[in-house]
C-alpha positions as CSV (number, residue, x, y, z in Angstrom):
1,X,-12.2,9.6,-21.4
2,X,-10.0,8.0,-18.6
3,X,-10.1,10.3,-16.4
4,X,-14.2,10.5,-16.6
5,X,-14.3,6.5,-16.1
6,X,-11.9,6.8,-13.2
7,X,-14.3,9.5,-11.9
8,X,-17.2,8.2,-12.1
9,X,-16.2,4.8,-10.6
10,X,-14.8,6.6,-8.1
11,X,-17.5,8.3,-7.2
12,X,-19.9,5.0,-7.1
13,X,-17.4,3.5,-4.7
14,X,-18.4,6.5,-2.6
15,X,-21.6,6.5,-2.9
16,X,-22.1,2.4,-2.3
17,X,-20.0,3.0,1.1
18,X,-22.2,5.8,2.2
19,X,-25.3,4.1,1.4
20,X,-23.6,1.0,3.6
21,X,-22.7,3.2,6.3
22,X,-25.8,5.4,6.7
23,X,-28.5,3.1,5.4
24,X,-31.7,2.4,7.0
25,X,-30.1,-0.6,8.8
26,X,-28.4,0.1,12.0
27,X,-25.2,-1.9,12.0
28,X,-24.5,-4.5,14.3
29,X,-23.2,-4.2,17.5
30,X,-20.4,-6.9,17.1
31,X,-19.1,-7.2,13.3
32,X,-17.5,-10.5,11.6
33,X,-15.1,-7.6,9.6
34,X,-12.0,-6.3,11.6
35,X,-12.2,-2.8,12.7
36,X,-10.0,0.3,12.6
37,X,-6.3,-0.8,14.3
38,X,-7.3,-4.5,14.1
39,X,-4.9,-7.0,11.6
40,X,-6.1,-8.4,7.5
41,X,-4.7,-11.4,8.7
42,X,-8.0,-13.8,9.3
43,X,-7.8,-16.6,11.2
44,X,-9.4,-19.3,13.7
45,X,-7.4,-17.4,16.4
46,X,-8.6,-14.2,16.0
47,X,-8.0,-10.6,15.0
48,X,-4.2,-9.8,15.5
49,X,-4.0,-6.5,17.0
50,X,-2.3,-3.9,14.8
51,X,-0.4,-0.5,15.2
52,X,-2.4,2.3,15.4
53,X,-1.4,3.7,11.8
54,X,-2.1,-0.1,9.9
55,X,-5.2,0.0,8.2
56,X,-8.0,-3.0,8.3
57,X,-8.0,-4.7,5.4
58,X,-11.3,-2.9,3.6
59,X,-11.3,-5.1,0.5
60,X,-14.1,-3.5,-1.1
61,X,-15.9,-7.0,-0.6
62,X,-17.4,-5.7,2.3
63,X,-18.3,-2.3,0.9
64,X,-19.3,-1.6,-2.7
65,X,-19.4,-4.9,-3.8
66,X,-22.6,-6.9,-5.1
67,X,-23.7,-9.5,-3.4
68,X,-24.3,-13.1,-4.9
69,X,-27.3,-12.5,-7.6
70,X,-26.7,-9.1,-7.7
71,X,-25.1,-7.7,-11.1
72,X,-21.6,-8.6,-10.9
73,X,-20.8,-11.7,-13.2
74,X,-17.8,-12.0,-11.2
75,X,-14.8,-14.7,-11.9
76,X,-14.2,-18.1,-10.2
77,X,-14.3,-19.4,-6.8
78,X,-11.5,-21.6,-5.9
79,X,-13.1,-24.5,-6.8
80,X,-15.0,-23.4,-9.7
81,X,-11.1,-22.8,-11.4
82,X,-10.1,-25.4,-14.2
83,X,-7.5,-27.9,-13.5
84,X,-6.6,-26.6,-9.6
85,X,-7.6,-30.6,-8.6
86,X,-4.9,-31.8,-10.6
87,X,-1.8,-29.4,-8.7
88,X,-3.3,-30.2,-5.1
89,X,-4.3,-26.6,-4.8
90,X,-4.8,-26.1,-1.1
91,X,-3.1,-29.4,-0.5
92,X,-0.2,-29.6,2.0
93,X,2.8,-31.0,-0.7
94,X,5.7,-30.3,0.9
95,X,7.6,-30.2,4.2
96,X,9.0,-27.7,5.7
97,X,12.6,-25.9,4.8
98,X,14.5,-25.2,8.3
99,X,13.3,-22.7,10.8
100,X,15.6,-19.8,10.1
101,X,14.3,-20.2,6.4
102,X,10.6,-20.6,7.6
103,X,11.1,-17.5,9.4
104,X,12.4,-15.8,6.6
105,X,9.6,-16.9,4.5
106,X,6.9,-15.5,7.1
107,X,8.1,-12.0,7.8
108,X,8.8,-11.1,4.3
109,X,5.2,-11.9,3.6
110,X,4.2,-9.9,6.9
111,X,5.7,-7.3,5.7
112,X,4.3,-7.4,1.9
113,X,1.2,-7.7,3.9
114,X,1.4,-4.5,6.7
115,X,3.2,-2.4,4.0
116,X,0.2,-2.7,1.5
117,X,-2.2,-2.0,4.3
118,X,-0.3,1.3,5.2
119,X,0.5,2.6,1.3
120,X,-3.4,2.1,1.0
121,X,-4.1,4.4,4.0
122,X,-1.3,7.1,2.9
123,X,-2.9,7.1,-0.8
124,X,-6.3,8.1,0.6
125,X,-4.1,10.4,2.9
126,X,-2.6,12.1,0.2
127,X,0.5,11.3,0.8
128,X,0.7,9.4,-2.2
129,X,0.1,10.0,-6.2
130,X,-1.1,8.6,-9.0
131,X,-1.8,5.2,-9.1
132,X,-1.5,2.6,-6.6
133,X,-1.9,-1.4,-6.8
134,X,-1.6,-3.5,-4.3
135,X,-0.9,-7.2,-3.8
136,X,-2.7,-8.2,-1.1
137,X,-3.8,-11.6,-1.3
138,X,-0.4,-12.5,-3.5
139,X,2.2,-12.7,-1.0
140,X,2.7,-16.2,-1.2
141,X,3.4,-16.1,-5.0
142,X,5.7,-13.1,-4.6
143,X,7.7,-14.2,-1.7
144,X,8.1,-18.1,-3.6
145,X,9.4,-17.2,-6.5
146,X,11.8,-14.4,-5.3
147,X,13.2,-17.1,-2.9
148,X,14.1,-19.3,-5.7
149,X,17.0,-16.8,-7.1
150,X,20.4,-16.4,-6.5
151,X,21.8,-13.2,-5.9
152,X,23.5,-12.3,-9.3
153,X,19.8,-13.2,-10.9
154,X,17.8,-10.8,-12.3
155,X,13.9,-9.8,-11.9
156,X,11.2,-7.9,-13.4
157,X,8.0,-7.4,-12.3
158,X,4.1,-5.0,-13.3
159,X,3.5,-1.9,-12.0
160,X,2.0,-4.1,-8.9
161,X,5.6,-4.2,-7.9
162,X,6.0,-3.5,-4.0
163,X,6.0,-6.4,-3.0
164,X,9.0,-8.0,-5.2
165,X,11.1,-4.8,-4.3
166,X,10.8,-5.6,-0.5
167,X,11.1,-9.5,-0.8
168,X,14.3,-9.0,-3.4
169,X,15.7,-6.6,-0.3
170,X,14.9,-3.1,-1.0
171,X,14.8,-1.2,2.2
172,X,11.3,-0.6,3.4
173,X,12.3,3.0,3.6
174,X,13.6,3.4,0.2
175,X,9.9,1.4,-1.1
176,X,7.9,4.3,0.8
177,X,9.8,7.2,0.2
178,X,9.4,6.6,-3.9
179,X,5.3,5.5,-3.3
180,X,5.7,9.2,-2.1
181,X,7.7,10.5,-4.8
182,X,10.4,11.5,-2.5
183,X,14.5,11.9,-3.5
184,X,15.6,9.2,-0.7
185,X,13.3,6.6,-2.9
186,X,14.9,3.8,-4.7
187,X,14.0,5.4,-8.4
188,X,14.5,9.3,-5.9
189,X,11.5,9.9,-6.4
190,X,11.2,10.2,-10.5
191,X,9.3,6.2,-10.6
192,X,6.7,6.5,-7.8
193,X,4.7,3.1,-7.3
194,X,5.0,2.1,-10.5
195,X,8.4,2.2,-11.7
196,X,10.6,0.7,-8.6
197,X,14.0,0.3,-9.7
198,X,17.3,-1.3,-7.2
199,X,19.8,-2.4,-9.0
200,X,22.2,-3.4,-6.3
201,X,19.6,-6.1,-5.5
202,X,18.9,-6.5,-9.6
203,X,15.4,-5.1,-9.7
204,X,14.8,-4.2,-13.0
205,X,12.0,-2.5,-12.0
206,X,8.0,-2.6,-12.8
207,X,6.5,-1.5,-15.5
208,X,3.3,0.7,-16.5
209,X,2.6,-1.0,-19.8
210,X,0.8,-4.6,-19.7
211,X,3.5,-6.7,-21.6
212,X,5.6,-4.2,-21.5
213,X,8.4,-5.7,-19.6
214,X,8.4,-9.1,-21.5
215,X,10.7,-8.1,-25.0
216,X,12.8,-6.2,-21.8
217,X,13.2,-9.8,-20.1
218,X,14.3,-11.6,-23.0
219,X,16.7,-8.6,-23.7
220,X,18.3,-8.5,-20.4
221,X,18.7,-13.0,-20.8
222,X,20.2,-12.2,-23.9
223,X,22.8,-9.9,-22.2
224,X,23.4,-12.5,-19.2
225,X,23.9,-15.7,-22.3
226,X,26.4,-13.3,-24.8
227,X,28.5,-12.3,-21.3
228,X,28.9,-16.1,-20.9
229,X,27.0,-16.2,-17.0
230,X,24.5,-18.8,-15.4
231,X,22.2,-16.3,-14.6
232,X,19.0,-15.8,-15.4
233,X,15.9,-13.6,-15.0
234,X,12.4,-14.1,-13.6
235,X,9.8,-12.3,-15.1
236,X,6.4,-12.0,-13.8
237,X,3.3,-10.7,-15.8
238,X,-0.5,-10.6,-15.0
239,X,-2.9,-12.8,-16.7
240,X,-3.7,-10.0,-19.0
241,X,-0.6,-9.8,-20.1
242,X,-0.9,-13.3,-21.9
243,X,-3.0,-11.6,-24.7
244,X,-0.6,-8.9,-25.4
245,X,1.3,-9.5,-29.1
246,X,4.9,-8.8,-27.0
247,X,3.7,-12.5,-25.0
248,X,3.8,-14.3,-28.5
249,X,6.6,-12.3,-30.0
250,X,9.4,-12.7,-26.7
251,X,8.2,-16.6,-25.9
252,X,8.8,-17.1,-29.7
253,X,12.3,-15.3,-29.1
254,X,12.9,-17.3,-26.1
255,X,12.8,-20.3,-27.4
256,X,14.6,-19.5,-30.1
257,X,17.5,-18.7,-29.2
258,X,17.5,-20.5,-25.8
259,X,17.4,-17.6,-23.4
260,X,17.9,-18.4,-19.5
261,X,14.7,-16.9,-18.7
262,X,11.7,-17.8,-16.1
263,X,8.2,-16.2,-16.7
264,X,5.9,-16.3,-14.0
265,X,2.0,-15.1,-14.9
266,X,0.8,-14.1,-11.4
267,X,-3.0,-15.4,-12.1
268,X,-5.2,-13.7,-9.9
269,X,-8.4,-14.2,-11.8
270,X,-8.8,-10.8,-13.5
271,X,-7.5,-8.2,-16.0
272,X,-8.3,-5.3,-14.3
273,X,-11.9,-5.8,-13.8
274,X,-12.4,-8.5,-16.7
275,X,-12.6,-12.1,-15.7
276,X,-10.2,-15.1,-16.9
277,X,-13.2,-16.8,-18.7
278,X,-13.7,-13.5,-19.8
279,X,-10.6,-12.0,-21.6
280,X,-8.6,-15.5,-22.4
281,X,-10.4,-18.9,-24.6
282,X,-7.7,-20.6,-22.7
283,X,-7.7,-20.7,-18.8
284,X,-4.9,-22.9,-18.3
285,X,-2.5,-20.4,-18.8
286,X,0.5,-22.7,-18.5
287,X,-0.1,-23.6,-21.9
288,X,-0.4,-20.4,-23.7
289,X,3.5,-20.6,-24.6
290,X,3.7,-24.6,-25.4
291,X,3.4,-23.4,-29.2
292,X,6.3,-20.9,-29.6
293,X,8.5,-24.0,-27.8
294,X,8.4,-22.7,-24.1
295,X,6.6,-25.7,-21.7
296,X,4.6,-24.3,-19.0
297,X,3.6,-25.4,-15.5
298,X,1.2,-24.7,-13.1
299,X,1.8,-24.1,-9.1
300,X,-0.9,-22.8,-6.0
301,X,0.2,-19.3,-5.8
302,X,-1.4,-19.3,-2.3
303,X,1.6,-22.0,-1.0
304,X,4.8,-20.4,-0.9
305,X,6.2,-23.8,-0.5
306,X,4.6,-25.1,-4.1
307,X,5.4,-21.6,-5.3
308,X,8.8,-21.9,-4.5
309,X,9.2,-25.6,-5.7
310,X,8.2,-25.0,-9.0
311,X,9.7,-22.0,-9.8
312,X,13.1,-23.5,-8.2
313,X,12.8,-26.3,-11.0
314,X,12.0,-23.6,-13.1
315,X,15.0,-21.9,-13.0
316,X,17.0,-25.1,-13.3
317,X,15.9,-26.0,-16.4
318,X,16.4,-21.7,-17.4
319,X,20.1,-22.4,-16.0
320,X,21.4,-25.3,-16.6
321,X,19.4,-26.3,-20.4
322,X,19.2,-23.5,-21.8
323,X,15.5,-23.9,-21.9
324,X,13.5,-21.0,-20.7
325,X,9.8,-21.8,-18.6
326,X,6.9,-20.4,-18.7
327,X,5.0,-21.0,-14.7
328,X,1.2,-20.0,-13.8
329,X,1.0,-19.4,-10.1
330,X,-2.9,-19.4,-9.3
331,X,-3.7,-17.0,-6.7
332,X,-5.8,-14.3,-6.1
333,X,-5.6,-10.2,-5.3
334,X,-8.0,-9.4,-2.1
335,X,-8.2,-5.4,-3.2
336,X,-9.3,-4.4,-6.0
337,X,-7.1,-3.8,-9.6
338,X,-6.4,-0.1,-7.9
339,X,-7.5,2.1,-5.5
340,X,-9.7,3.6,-8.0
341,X,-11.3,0.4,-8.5
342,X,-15.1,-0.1,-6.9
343,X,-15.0,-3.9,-7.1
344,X,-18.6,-4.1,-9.3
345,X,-17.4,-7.5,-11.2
346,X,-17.1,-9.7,-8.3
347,X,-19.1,-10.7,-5.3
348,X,-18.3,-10.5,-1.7
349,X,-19.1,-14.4,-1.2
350,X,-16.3,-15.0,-4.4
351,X,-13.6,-12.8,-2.5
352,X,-14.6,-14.5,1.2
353,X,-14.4,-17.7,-0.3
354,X,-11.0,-16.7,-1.7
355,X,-9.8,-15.1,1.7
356,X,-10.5,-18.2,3.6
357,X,-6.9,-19.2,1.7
358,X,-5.4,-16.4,3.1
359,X,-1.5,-17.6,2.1
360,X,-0.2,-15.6,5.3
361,X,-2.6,-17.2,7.7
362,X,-2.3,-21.1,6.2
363,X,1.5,-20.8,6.4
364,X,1.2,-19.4,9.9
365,X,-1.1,-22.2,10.7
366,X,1.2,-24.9,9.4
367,X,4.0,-23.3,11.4
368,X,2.0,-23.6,14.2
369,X,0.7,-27.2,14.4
370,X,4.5,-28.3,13.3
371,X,5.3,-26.6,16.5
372,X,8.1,-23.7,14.6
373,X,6.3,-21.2,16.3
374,X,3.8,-20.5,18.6
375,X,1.1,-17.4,18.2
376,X,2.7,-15.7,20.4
377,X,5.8,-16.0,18.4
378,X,3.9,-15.0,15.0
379,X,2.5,-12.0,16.8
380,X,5.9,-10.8,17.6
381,X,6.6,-10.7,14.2
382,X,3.5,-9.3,13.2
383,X,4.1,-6.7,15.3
384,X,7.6,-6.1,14.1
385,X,6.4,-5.8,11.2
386,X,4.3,-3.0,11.7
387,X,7.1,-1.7,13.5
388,X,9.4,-1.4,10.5
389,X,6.5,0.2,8.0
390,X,6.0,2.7,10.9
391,X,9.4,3.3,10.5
392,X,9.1,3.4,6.4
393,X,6.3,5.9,6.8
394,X,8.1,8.5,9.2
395,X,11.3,8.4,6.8
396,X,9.8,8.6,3.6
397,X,7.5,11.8,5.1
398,X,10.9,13.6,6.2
399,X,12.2,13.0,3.1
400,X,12.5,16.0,0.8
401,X,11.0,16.6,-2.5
402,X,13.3,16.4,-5.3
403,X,15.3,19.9,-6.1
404,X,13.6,21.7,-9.0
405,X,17.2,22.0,-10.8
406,X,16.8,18.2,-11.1
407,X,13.6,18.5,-13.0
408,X,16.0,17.7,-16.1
409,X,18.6,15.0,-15.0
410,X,19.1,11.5,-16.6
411,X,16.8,13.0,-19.5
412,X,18.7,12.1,-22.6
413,X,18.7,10.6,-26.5
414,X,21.0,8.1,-27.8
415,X,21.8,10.5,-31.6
416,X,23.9,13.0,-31.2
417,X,23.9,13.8,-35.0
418,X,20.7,15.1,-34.5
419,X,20.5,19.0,-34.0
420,X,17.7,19.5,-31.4
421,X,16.6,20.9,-27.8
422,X,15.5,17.8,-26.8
423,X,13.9,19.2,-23.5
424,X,12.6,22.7,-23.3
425,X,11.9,25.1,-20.3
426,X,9.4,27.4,-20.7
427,X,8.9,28.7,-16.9
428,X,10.5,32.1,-17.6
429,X,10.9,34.5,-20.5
430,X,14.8,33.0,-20.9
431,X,13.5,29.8,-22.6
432,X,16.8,27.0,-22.1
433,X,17.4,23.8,-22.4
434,X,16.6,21.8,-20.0
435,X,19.8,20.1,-19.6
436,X,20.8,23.5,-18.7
437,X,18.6,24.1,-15.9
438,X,20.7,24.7,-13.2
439,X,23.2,27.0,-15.6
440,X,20.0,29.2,-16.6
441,X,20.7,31.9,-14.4
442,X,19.0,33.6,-11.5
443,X,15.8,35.0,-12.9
444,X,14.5,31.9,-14.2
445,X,14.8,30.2,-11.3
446,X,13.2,32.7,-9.0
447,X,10.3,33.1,-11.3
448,X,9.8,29.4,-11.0
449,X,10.3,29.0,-7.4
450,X,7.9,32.0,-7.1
451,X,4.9,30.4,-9.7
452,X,5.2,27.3,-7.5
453,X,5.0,29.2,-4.5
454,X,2.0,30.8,-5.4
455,X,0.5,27.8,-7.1
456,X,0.8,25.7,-3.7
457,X,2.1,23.2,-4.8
458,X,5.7,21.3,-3.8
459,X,7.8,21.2,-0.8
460,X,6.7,24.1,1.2
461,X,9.1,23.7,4.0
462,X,12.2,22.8,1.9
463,X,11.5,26.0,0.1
464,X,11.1,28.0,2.9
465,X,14.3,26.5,4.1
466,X,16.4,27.4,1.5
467,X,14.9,31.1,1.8
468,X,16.0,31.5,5.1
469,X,19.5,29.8,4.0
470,X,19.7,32.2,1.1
471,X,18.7,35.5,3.3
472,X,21.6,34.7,6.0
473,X,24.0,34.3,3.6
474,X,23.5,37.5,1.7
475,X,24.9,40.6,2.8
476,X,22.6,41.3,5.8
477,X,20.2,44.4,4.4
478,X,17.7,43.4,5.3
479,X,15.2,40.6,4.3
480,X,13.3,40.6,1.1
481,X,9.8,42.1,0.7
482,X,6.5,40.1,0.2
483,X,6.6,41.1,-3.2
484,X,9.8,40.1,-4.8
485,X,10.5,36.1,-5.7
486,X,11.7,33.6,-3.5
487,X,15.0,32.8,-3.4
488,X,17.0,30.8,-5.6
489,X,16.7,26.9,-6.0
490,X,13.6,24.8,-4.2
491,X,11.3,22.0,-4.5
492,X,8.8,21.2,-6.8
């Protein structure tokens, strides 16, 4: 059933951007919407020029999507959102942190921003499986809280997870070469875009499962109060996480037993494609956790500045009282829930009205007419920026697959007592366990090197590698015919 509704949305998308593209309308010669090569970034100043390989923002705003009046009930504009009036959303609250820190602040979100664009255009390259979400549109959010934490803290995240694994410090590299399931990738290559994982930088990782990750958080601030530290974990969620029973059950928890925990509900407007109004009877989603003892507050999750305010005070309290904190950061996702996701439940005047918030460009812009940089200076690090996922993309597409003896590893049960094959391969007529892959013995890995082989599928090259490496170090007979199996070992 899920894969027929992916399909046929899918294939909707499709056909709305071939009706827009071949209509009876000739298109105009000069278009509002950047073009092929040109920057997401809007802005009074322009279209920033982008590397060859970035991709234009296409939020599907200007492609499938209704327009107003058309059948799309859609969610909120900015100022159609309850309560926003009484945090100063879009309201300059704070000054500026020093330059370096500034700095900081705007290439980490340039390169949230670029690296979305690209792992979009690899996705519909192939280059990358399964699902993909992307934040673009949240950078401010992201970038604000991660700021806020000391090194020794901890943070979870969704499976919408890139960006926090590049602001927290993973290599860009080690972030593309897992989105394409390669072995140099922070999880190598067994997570993909869903399940990043770093723990030298205390990623936790994301998670596939809406609420999932909550009863995780409150396990891993249980760890860090009975070891007797001050620190603490930020947790972010969606807003559809809030109606999940693990919400009630780990804010009830929290409280408690006064875990040093931070949750952050990244509030972009919709769960999946169901509006806030929609899916929640309360909007203000600060104050789903006041009655299970955690206080909530509310931040503009398009201000890094606010974002990283509130979340700093936040953590204080987490720290310092005992008292964990529950913070809604009201933003707002420019793509859609996936790229599988046609955009049918919003209008392209909702998602312009949003994008004239762009956090990237109204920091920029503040930098700017404070005189901390000029646009000349923002364009250098725009452009280094593309620079460095160039450099992402050409490392993770060298990277090799993972070995097929692998296939196995870090696959395990916590009872020994009981007597089972826990994992089973089936590939060959000597059926093993799959702990013992790579003891199984020749035949059994020839005849799976050979089915995948002839199936197509995994690292073509590596394999033939290793067949080459295997001929010159036999004993020099001569090579083996088309019709016996590949060598020993390979990709999958």
């Amino acid at each position: 059933m899920v894969g027929a509704w992916l399909a046929a949305h899918a294939a909707t998308a499709v056909a709305h951007r071939f009706r827009d593209k071949f209509g009876a309308e000739p298109p105009d010669e000069r278009s509002e919407a950047p073009q092929p090569g040109e920057s997401a970034i809007e802005g009074g100043d322009g279209w920033v020029p982008s590397g060859p390989m970035a991709t234009s923002d296409a939020t599907q705003s200007g492609d499938g999507a209704p327009t107003q009046g058309e059948n799309a009930e859609g969610g909120n504009g900015p100022g159609d959102v309850v309560g926003l009036k009484e945090i100063g959303f879009g309201e300059v609250k704070h000054g500026l942190p020093d330059k370096e820190t500034c700095l900081t602040v705007l290439e980490k979100m340039l390169l949230i921003r670029r690296f979305e664009e690209r792992a979009g255009e690899m996705y519909a390259k192939a280059k990358i499986g399964g699902f993909l979400h992307l934040c673009i549109g949240e950078e401010a959010t992201i970038v604000g809280a991660t700021q806020a934490l000391r090194e020794t803290d901890y943070l979870m995240s969704t499976y919408r997870e890139h960006g926090q694994a590049l602001a927290r410090g993973t290599h860009p590299n080690a972030v593309m070469a897992e989105l394409f399931g390669r072995v140099d990738g922070c999880s190598h290559g067994r997570g993909g875009s869903m399940h990043l994982f770093d723990w030298d930088k205390r990623f936790l990782g994301g998670y596939g499962i809406v609420g999932g990750s909550l009863p995780l958080s409150a396990g891993v601030a249980l760890a860090a109060d009975y070891g007797g530290t001050d620190d603490v974990i930020l947790s972010m969620m969606g807003d559809g996480a809030t109606n999940q029973g693990t919400f009630g059950e780990t804010m009830n928890l929290a409280a408690l037993w006064k875990l040093p925990v931070v949750f952050v509900i990244i509030n972009n407007q919709f769960g999946m494609g169901t509006a806030l109004h929609r899916h929640s009877a309360v909007t203000d989603l600060s104050m789903k956790a006041q009655g299970f003892g955690v206080p909530g507050t509310r931040c503009d999750g398009m201000d890094v500045l606010d974002v990283h305010d509130v979340v700093t005070k936040a953590l204080r309290s987490a720290r310092e009282d005992r008292q964990p904190q529950l913070v809604e950061a009201v933003t707002y996702r420019f793509r859609g829930h996936s790229m599988a996701d046609p955009e049918e439940y919003r209008t392209k005047d909702e998602v312009e009205e949003w994008r004239e918030r762009d956090p990237i460009q109204a920091f920029a812009r503040r930098l700017r007419d404070e005189d901390v940089i000029s646009q000349e200076q923002f364009e250098e690090l725009d452009q280094k920026a593309i620079e460095t996922v160039d450099e992402a993309t050409h490392f993770a597409d060298e990277s090799p697959f993972p070995d097929l003896d692998s296939l196995y590893d870090d696959v395990y049960v916590l009872d020994s007592d009981v007597p089972a094959w826990w994992t089973i391969d089936e590939r060959s007529p000597e059926v093993h366990r799959g702990e013992q892959e790579r003891e199984a013995g020749e035949i059994p890995h020839q005849l799976a090197e050979a089915g995948a082989a002839y199936a197509n599928v995994g690292d073509r090259e590596a394999r033939a590698r290793r067949q080459q490496k295997e001929e010159e170090a036999g004993d020099g007979e001569g090579e083996t015919s088309g019709d016996e199996p590949e060598a020993e070992g390979g990709a999958d």
